[in-house]
C-alpha positions in Angstrom: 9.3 8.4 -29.3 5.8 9.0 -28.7 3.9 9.0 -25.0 0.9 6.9 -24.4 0.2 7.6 -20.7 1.1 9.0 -17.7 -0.6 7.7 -14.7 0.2 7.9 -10.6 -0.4 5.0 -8.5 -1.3 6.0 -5.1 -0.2 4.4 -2.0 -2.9 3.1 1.1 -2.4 2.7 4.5 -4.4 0.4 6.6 -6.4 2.0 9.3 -7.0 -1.5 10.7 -6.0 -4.9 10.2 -7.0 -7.7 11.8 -5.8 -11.4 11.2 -8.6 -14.1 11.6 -7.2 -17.0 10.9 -4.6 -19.6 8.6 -6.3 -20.4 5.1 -5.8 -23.8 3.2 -3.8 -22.1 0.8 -1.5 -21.0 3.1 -2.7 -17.3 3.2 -4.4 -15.7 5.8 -8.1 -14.4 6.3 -8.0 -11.1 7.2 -10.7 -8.2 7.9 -8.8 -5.1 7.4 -10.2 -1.5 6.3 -7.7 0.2 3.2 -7.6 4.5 3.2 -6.0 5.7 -0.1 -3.2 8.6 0.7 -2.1 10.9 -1.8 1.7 9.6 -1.9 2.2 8.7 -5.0 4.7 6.7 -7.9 4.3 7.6 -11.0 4.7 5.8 -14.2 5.3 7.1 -17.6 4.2 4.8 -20.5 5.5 5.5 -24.4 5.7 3.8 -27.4 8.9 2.6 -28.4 9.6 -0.4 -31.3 10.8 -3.6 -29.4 10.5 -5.8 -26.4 8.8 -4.5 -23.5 11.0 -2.7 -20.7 10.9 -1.3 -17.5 13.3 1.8 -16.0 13.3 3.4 -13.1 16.5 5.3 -11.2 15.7 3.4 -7.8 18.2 0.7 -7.7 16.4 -1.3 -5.1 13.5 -1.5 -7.7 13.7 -4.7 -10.0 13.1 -3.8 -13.7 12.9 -7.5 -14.8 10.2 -10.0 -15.1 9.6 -10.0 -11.2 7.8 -6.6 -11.2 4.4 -6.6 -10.8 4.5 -4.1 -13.4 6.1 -6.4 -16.1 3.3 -9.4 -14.9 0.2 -6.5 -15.8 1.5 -6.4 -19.2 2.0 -9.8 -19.6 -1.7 -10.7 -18.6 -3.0 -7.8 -20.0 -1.4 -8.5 -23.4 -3.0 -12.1 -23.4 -6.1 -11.6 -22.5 -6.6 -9.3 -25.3 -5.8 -12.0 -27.5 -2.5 -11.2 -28.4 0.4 -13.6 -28.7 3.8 -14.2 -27.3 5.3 -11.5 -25.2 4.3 -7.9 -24.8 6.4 -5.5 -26.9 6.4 -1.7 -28.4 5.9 -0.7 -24.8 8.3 1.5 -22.4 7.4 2.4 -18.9 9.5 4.7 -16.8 8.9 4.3 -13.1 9.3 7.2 -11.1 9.4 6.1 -6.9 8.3 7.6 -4.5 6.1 5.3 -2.2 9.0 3.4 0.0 9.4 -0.2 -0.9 8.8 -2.9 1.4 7.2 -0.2 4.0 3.3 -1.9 3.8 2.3 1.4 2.3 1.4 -0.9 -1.2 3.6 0.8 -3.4 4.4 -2.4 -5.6 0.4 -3.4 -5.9 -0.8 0.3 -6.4 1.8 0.4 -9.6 0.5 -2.7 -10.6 -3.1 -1.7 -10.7 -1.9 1.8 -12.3 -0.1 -0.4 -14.8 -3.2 -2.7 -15.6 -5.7 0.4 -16.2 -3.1 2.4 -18.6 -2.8 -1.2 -20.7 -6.0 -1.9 -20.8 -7.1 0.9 -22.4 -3.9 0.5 -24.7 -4.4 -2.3 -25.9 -8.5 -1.9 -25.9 -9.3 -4.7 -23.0 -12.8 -4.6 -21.2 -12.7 -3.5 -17.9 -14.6 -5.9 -16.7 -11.8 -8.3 -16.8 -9.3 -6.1 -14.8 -10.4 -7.3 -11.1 -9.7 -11.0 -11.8 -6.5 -9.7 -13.5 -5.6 -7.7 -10.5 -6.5 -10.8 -7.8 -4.0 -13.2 -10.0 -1.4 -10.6 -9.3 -1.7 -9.9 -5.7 -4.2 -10.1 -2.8 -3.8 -6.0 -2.5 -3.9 -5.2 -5.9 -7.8 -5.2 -6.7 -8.3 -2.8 -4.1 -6.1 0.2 -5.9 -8.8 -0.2 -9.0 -11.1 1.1 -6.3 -9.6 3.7 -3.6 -10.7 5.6 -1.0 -12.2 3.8 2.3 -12.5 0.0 1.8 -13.7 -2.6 4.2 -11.3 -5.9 2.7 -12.3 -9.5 3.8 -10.7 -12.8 2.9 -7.2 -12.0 1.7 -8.3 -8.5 1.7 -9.5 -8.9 -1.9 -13.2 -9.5 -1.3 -13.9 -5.2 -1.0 -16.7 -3.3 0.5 -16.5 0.6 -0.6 -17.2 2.1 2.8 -18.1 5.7 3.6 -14.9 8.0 3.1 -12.9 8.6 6.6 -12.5 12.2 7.2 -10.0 14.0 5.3 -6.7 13.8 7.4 -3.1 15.3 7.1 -0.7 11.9 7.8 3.1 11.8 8.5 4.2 8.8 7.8 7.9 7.2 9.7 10.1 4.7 7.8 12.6 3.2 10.1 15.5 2.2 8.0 14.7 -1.6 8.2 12.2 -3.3 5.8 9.9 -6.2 7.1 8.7 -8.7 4.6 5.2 -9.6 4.1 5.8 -13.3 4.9 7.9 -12.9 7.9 5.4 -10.7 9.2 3.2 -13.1 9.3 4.8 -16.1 10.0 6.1 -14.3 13.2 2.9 -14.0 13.9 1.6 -17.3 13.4 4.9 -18.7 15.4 4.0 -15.8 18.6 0.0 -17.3 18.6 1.1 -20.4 18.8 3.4 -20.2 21.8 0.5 -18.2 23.3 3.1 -14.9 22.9 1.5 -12.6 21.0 2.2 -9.5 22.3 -0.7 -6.7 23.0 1.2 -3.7 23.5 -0.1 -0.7 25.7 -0.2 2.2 23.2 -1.9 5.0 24.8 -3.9 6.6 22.1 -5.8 9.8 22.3 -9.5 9.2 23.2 -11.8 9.8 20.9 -9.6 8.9 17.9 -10.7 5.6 17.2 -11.3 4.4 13.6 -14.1 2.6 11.3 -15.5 -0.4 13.8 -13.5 0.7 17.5 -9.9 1.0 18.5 -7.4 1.1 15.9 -5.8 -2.0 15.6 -3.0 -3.9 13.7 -2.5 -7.5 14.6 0.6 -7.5 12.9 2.2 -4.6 15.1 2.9 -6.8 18.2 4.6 -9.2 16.3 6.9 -6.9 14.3 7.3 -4.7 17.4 8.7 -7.9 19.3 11.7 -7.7 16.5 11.8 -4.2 16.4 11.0 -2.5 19.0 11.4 1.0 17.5 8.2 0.4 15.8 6.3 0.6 19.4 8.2 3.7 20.0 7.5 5.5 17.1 3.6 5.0 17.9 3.8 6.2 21.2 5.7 9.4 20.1 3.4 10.5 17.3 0.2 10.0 19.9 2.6 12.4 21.9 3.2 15.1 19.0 -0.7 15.4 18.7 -1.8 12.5 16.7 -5.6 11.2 16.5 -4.5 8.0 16.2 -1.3 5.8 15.0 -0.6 2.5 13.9 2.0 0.6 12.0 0.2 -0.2 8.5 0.0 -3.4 6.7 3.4 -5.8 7.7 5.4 -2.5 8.3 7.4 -1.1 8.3 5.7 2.1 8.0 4.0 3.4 10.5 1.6 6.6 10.7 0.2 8.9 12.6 -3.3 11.0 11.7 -3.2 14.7 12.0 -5.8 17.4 12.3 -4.0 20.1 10.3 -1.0 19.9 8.4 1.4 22.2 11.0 1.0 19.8 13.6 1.9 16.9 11.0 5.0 18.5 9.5 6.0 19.5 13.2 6.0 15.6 13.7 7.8 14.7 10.8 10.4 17.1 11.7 10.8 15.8 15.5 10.8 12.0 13.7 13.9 13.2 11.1 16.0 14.4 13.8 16.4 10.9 15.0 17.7 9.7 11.5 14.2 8.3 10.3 12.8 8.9 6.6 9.7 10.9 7.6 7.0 12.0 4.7 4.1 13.8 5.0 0.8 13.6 2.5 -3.1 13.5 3.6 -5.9 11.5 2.8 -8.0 11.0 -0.2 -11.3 10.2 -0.7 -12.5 8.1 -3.1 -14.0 10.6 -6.0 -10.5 12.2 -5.9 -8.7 9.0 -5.7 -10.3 8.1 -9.4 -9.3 11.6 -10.7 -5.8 11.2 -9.5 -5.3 7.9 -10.3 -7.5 8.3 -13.8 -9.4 5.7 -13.3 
């Protein structure tokens, strides 16, 4: 047994997210600005003779074909000429970053994944962005990091200047929300004219890249679950800047100025049953020195 790489794959939040409009292809344009957090998977590649596998001890984690993990190697082993399927490969996936949470935990492995095989098996990294778009609409942004303006389906990136370093506790109901339901709810609520805007007080003062934090998403889901709206509310009350649901849920966060006040959040947040975490976040420079990119 012999290891090739050890690599973490960070998760993002979205400090805003804003949905413009249906696309032809069925996706959506979106204008939405991506913050890298240290929370982090890590994956654990070694050489081993045979067909390529996946582990990992979460049980809710598919270890099969359908990973975005197993699809990196697979384009990553033919675009550097090789044939048939990849093989001689192991990688052990250690979770941490909640799945189905919008906290990108499945694209951020996949980019991890693409980086550590490219290098493996000697591919320009040139060719790694159009690899990363053909896997996923978040996953070229986790070959960046840090603070990133993303247009179209979020995969046309703008680096922007890093947002200031803040501690984050991050609430998980115990409910996931998927992607597509997300937003076809949303497309169902615009067109009945329903779309909720709700009243979230936010401290003054804490607004975000561009004005107001804002999630289009977050009325939507909140209409189905409610608890989402009340988990906002009561991290603006324990003392956060600002807080928002990220990406499709159902994650939401709250922005801290010291890490006291965030673990003091977390705490109130476990005591009603809710998987609370708390991590900070990370600017681009250290993003590429933890990820190792």
């Amino acid at each position: 047994m012999k290891y090739a790489a050890r690599v973490s794959a960070l998760a993002k939040i979205n400090l805003t997210l804003r949905v413009l409009g249906k696309r032809r292809d069925g996706y959506h344009d979106l204008r939405t600005i991506f913050q890298s957090v240290a929370l982090h998977d890590t994956l654990t590649i070694r050489r081993e003779r045979g067909p390529f596998r996946l582990e990992c001890g979460d049980p809710a984690l598919p270890c099969d074909r359908t990973n975005l993990i197993w699809q990196a190697a697979d384009a990553v082993w033919k675009a550097s000429g090789r044939r048939g399927a990849p093989r001689d490969l192991v990688v052990a996936v250690v979770k941490r970053i909640p799945i189905s949470a919008g906290l990108g935990g499945g694209s951020s492995d996949a980019a991890a994944a693409l980086t550590a095989f490219a290098r493996l098996w000697r591919l320009d990294r040139a060719r790694l962005p159009a690899l990363a778009a053909s896997l996923g609409a978040d996953v070229p942004y986790f070959l960046e990091g840090g603070t990133v303006l993303g247009l179209e389906r979020g995969d046309l990136l703008f680096p922007l200047i890093d947002y200031p370093s803040r501690w984050v506790t991050l609430v998980i109901p115990g409910y996931r929300v998927n992607t597509k339901d997300a937003f076809e709810w949303y497309d169902r609520d615009t067109r009945a004219r329903v779309v909720p805007r709700p009243v979230v007080r936010r401290p003054a003062g804490g607004a975000f890249h561009g004005g107001e934090p804002r999630n289009d998403l977050e009325g939507s889901v909140g209409r189905r679950h409610p608890d989402i709206l009340r988990i906002i509310v009561g991290l603006c009350r324990a003392g956060a800047i600002d807080a928002a649901m990220t990406g499709s849920g159902s994650a939401v966060f709250g922005l801290f100025d010291s890490r006291a006040l965030a673990a003091r959040a977390a705490v109130e947040f476990a005591r009603s049953t809710r998987h609370t975490l708390v991590t900070r976040t990370v600017s681009r420079d250290e993003y590429r020195v933890l990820a190792g990119k």
